[in-house]
C-alpha positions in Angstrom: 17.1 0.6 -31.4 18.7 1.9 -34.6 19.8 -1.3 -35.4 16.3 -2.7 -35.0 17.5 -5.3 -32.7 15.4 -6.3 -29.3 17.0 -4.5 -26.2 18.1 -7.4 -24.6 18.2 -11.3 -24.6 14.8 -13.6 -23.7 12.3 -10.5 -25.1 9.3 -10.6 -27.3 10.4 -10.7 -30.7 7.2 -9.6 -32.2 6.9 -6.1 -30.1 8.6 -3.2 -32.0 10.2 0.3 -31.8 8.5 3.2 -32.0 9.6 7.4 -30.9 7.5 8.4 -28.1 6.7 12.0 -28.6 4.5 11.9 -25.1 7.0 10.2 -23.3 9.9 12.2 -25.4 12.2 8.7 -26.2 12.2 5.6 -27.7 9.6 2.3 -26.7 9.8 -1.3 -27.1 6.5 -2.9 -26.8 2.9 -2.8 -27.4 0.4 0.0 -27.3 -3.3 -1.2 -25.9 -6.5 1.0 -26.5 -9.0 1.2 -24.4 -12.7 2.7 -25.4 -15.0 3.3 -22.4 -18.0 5.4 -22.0 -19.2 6.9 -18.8 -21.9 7.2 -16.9 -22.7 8.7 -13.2 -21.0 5.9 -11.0 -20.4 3.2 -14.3 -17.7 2.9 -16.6 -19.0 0.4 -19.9 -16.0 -0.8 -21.8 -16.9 -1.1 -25.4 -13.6 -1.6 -27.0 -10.2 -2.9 -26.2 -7.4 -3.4 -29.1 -3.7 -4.4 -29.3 -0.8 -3.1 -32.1 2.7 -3.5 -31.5 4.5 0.1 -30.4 5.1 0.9 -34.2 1.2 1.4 -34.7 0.5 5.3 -34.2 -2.6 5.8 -32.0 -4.1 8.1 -34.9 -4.4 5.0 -37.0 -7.0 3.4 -34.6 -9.2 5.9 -34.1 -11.6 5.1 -36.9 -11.6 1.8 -35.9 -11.9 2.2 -32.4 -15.1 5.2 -33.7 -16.8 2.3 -35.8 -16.7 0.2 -32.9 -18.8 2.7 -31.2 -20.9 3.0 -33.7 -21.6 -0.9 -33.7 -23.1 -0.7 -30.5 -25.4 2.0 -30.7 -24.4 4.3 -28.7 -26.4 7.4 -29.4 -25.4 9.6 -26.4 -21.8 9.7 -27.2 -21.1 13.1 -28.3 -17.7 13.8 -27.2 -14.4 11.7 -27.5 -11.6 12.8 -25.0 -8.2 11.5 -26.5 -4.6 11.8 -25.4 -2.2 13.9 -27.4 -1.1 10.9 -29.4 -4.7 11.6 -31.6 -4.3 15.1 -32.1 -4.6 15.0 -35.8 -6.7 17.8 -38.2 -7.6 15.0 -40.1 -8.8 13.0 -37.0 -11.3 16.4 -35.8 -12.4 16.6 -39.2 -13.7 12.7 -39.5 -15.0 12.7 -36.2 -17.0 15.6 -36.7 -18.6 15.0 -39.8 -18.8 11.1 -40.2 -19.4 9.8 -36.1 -20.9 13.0 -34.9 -18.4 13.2 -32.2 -16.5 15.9 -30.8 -13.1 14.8 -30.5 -10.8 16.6 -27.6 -7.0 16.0 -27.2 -5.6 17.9 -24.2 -2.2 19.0 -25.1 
């Protein structure tokens, strides 16, 4: 990793490195994001993204918010994030520009 090379021979050459706080090492990959909203018995997916692993997840959350927003989704009053989007910042946009509460168990 510290020499920025892939881990081993015959691997995607476009995934990347990136410290796992979560997971408390080192990934080589992809990270995907998934935006779903719920309902009694339905799940709806309304957004699904790809970045390689050197993208951190508080980067996408505005984009993955606007999406939201594109489709209308009035009800949606709370977003329920991993740890990966706890971010001041992050609470303060989603409060005051989506409307939504955002929660990142710790």
């Amino acid at each position: 990793m510290k020499k920025g090379k892939v881990p081993c021979p015959g691997i995607d050459t476009d995934a990347r490195w990136r410290y796992s706080h979560t997971k408390k090492g080192w990934i080589f990959g992809y990270n995907l994001y998934i935006t779903s909203t719920t309902g009694d018995l339905i799940v709806l997916l309304r957004a699904v993204d790809v970045t390689t692993a050197n993208v951190q997840d508080n980067q996408m959350y505005v984009i993955l918010t606007t999406t939201l927003s594109v489709f209308s989704i009035p009800l949606t009053c709370h977003m329920v994030a991993d740890p990966g989007y706890n971010d001041k910042e992050l609470y303060e946009y989603s409060k005051k520009v989506s409307r939504i509460d955002l929660i990142c168990p710790v």
